[in-house]
N, C-alpha and C positions, 0 to 999 in steps of 0.2 A: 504493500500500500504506500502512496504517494504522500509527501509531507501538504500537498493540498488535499488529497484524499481526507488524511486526518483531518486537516482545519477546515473544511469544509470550503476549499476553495473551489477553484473552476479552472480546466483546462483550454488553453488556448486565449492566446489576448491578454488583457492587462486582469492583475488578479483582484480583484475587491478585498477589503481588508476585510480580514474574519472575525468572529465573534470573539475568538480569544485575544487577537491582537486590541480590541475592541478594549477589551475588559480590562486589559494588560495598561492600557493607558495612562494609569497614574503613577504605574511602576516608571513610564518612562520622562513623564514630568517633574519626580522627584528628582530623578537622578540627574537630570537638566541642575533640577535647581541646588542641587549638590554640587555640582561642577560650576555652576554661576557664583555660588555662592565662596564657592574656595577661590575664585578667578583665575582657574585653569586657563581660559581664554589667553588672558593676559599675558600668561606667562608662554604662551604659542605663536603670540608674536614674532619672537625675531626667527621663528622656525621650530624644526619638528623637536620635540622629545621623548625622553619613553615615559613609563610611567613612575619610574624609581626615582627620576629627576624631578618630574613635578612632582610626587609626595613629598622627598624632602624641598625644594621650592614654599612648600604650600604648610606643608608641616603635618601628614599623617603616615597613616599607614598606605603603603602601594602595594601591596595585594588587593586589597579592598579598595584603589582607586583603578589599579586597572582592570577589574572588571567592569566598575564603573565604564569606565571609556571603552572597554569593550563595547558592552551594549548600545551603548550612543553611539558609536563608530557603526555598529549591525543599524542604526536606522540614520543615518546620514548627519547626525549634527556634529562627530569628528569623523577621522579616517586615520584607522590602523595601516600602519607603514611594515615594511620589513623590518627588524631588529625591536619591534615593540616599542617601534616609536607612533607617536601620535603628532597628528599635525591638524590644523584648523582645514574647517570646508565654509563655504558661502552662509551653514546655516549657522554654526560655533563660531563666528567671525563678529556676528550681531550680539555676541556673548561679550565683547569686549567692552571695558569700561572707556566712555569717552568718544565710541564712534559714534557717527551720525545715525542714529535711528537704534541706539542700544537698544537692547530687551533685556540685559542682563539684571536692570532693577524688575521688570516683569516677570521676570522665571523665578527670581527670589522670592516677591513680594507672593506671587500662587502657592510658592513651596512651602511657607510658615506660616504657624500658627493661625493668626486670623482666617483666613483662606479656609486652610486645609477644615477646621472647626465647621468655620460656617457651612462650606459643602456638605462637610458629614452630617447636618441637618434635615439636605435637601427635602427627604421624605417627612419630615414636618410641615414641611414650605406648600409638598404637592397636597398633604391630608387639609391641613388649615389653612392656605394661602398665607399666613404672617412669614415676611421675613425672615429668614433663618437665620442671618448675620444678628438681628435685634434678638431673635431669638436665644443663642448661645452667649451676647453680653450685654443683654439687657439693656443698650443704647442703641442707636442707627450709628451707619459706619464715618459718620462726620463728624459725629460725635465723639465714635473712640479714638478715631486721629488726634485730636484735638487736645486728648490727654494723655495721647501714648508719643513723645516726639520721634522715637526711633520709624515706628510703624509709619507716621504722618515721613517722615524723610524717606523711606523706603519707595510710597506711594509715589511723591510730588518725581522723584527719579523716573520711575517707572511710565508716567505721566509724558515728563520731559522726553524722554524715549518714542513712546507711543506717538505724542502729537509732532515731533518732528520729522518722522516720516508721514505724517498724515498734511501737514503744513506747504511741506514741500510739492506734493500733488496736487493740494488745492490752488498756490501759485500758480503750475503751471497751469491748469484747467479753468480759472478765471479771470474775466478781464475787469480789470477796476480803476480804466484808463477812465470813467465817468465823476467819479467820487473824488472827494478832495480830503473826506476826512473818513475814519474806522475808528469803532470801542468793541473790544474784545469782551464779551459778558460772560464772566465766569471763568477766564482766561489763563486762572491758573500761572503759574510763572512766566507766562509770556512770551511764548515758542510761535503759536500763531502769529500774533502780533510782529514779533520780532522778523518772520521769515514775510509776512507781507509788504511790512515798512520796505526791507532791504531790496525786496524786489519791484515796488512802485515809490522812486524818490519822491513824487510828488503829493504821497500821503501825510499826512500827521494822522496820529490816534493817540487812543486811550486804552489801559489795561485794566478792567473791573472786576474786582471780586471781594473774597471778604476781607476786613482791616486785619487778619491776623496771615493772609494766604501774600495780601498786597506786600507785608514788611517784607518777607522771604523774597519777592519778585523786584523788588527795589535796584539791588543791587547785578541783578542780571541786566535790567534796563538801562544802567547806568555804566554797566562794560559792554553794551554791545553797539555801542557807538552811533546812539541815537538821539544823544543829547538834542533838547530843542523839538525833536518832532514827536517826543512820547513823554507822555504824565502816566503815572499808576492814581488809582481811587479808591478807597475802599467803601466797600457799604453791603446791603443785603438786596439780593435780585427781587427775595420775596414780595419784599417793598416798595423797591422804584429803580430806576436806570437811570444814569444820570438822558438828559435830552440834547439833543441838538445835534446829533452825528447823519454820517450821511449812510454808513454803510454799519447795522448791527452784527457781528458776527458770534454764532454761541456753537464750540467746538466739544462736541459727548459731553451738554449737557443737560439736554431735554432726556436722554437714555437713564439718567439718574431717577427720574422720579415719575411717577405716575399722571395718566393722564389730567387728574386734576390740579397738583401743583404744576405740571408742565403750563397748562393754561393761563396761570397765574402769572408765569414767567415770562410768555411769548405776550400775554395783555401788557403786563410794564414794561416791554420793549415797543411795543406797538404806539401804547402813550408818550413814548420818547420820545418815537421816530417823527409825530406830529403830523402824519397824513404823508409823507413823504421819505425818500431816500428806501432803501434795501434791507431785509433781513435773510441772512445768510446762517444755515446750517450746517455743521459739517459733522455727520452721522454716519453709522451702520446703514442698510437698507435692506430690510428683511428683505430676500427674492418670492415671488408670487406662488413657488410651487413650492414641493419638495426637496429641490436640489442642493447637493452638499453647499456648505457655506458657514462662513467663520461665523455670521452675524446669527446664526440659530445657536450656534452653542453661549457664542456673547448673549441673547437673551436670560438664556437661563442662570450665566452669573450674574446681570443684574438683578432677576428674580430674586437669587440666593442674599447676595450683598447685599444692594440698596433698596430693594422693592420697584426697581424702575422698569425700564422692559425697550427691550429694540425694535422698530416700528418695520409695518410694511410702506409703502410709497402713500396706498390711498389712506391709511392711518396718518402717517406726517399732514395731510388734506385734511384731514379731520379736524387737526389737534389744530391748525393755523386758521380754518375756519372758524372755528370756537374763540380764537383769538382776533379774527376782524383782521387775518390775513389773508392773500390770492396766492395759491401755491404757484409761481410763473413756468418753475424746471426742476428738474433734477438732474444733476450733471454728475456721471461718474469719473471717479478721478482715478491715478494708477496705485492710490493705494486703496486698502478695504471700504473705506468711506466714502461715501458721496458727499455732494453740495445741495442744499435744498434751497430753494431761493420764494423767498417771496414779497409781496409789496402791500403794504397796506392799502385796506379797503373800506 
């Protein structure tokens, strides 16, 4: 019998992953964030090594790190060499601290505690609909940022990661030769903002979130060589947006929260915009059928985490109508997000 025979695969063509490999899944996100977390990456840099060099490198045991890389090596995020050595590939490349588009705070930030807890609720989540992240600590996850600084630094990395390859696509994919000015709502340390400015000299903006997220963002604004054409603000969305921009932009932050505080959010952008100028999303987009897609599993951790949830196209319609917006486009971009655009109505 055939090792797809056993796994119930399929002969000829490309194989579907099978139920065990399926199941096996977390086995292989630990071990990511095993390796993320010791920054094996890093040390792969200047080239290959084996595994005895990066243990002592890194400070453990190498028996137990190279099977580690074994297994990652068996599904592609390094590559076993001859002599046991290990070298980076395209995906353990994005493991490194410091490139452009790291994930190495993401692979950490899934691998611990918070993460790993609140998943293990999910079957709570699916019996009672409550959150399972509030569930397991008895706050919402904004909450326990706020008092955990390590976990809150973890996150904001992870963040910075995420949205700077998301940032970079949406530059190329829009044109904002119209506007003269942007406020980033909820913008977090200021990755969007920072990669629009750079790429439309002729903007100024603003970077909006809350007075405790703005302190942290201060000083990114202030080395990225924008003096003059960028102010940070602090304040609460729930409440009000500052007014008077031309171009609203809210980057995963409508995915955070449920259709009714979303509504909440996209009204006090709308009251800002004053009948005019652009609001801009830059979202997941659930696809209309069944078909694989990162954005169906991202549902379900925001389900888990924050009680939020990843929309389809005619749901983002929904939510913008309710808000006294015109959905005008959706533009996909080259990374998982799209642009959602719309204009007051």
């Amino acid at each position: 019998m055939s090792r797809h025979d056993n796994l119930g695969g399929h002969a000829g063509g490309s194989v579907p992953p099978t139920l065990l490999e399926l199941l096996s899944g977390s086995w292989v996100s630990q071990s990511i964030y095993v390796a993320a977390k010791l920054g094996v990456a890093d040390f792969l840099k200047d080239g290959p090594k084996t595994s005895e060099e990066l243990a002592n490198s890194v400070g453990v045991n190498g028996q137990s790190l190279y099977r580690v890389m074994r297994a990652l090596s068996s599904v592609g995020v390094f590559a076993e060499m001859e002599g046991g050595r290990f070298s980076l590939t395209p995906l353990s490349a994005l493991l490194q601290t410091g490139v452009p588009g790291s994930l190495r705070a993401w692979a950490i930030m899934l691998g611990e505690e918070p993460y790993r807890a609140a998943w293990g609720a999910l079957l709570h989540t699916v019996k009672t609909g409550e959150t399972a992240f509030n569930r397991v600590y008895s706050t919402g996850r904004f909450e326990y940022l706020a008092r955990h600084p390590e976990a809150a630094k973890t996150f904001n990395e992870a963040m910075i990661g995420l949205t700077t390859q998301a940032a970079m696509a949406a530059v190329a994919a829009y044109d904002f030769a119209g506007a003269r000015t942007i406020i980033d709502v909820g913008g977090g340390h200021g990755i969007l903002l920072e990669t629009v400015l750079k790429a439309n000299p002729h903007l100024s903006g603003v970077l909006f979130d809350t007075p405790t997220v703005i302190e942290g963002a201060k000083k990114r604004l202030e080395a990225c060589g924008l003096r003059g054409r960028c102010k940070a603000i602090g304040g609460d969305f729930f409440h009000s947006v500052p007014s008077g921009w031309d171009v609203y932009t809210l980057s995963a932050v409508i995915h955070d929260w449920d259709d009714e505080r979303s509504i909440t959010i996209l009204k006090n952008c709308h009251r800002a915009l004053g009948g005019k100028g652009k609001l801009l999303l830059l979202e997941l987009v659930l696809p209309p059928s069944n078909e694989r897609s990162f954005a169906t599993l991202m549902d379900i951790n925001m389900m888990v985490i924050t009680g939020g949830r990843e929309r389809t196209e005619s749901e983002y319609r929904a939510l913008l109508t309710a808000a006294s917006f015109k959905l005008t486009r959706t533009i996909p971009t080259q990374s998982p997000r799209s642009l959602i655009e719309g204009v007051p109505v």
